[in-house]
N, C-alpha and C positions, 0 to 999 in steps of 0.2 A: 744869786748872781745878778748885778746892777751893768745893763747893757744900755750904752748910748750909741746912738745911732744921728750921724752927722754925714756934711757934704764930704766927698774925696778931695784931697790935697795933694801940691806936689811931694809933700814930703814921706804920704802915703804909696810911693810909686814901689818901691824897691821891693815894700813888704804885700802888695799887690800881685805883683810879677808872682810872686811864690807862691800865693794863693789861686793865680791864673794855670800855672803848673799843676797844684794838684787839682783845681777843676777838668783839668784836659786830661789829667791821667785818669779820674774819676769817669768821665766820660770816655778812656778808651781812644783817646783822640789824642795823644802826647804828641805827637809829631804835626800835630796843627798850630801847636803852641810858637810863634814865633816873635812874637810883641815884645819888645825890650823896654830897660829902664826910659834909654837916650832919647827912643821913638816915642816913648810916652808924654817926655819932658818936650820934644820938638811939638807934640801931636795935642799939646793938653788944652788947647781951647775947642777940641773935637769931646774931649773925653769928662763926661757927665755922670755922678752918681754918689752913692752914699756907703758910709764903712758903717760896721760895728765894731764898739769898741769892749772891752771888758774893761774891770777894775782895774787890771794892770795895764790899760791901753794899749792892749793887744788887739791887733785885725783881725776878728772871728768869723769874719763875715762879708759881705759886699753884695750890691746892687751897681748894674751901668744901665745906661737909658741914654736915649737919643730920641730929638725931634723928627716925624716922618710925615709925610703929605700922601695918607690912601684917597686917591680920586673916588669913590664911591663912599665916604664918610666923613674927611677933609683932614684938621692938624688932628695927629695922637705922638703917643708917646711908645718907641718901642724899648720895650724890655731887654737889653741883651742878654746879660749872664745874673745869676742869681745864685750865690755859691755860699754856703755856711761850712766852717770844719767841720767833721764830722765827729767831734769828739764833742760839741758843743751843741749838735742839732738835739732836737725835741722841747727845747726851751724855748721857743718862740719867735727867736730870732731871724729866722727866712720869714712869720710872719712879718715881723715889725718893719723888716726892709721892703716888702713888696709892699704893705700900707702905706708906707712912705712915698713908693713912687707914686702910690693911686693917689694921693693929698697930691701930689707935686703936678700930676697930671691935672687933676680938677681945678689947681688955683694956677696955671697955666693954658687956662681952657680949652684941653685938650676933648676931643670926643671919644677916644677909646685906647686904651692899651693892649699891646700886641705882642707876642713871646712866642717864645719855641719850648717842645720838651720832647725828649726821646722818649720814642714809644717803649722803650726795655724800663724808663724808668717809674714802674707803678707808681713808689709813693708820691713823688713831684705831680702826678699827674689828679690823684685824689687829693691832693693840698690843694692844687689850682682847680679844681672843681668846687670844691667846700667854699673858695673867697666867690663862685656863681661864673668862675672862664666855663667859655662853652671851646671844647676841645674837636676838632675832625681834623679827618686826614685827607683831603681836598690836595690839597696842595704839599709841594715835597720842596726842598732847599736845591737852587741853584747858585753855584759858588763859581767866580773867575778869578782866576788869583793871578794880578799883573805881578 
């Protein structure tokens, strides 16, 4: 299987949304899911990141990321979602997209990259240990939703 792995587009919105959906239902979180096509298209110089593609130019996969300023280590890059289908995982591809942001980070001179993982979800959690994330539970998610 030949995976290319390229920036997001608008025209990758539609087939995103769908994959944002079964991300949240994977996560048990469907009812968080409330991001639309429209919002994406008004919101898209906010919205940064990379697809996978297959031979059939099918969206297997995706990476988003954003610029952040931590005052105790300065510009980095936070990781938001990192989602492969499931029918497609173990081939590489959650690697290739996180590599990617780590190249994008480094030649954007970023000092570090920063992500979340649920604690229920073991294997994500030994992926990102094996690429050297150091993982603790210090800190927990605070969400305000205007």
């Amino acid at each position: 299987m030949n995976i290319t792995i390229r920036e997001i587009k608008a025209d990758d919105f539609t087939g995103l949304i769908s994959l944002f959906t079964e991300f949240a239902t994977f996560e048990k979180t469907l009812e968080k899911m409330t991001n639309t096509v429209d919002r994406m298209t008004v919101e898209q110089e906010f919205f940064n990141g990379f697809v996978a593609l297959n031979d059939s130019e099918e969206i297997v996969g995706y990476v988003t990321h954003f610029f952040a300023y931590y005052t105790w280590i300065g510009k980095s890059l936070y990781m938001d979602d990192l989602y492969v289908k499931e029918e497609f995982r173990g081939h590489g591809i959650g690697t290739e997209l996180i590599n990617k942001v780590i190249e994008y980070a480094k030649t954007t001179n970023c000092q570090k990259v920063k992500w979340q993982v649920s604690e229920w979800n073991k294997p994500a959690i030994e992926f990102y240990k094996s690429l050297g994330a150091s993982i603790d539970s210090v800190e927990s998610n605070c969400d305000l939703l205007l």
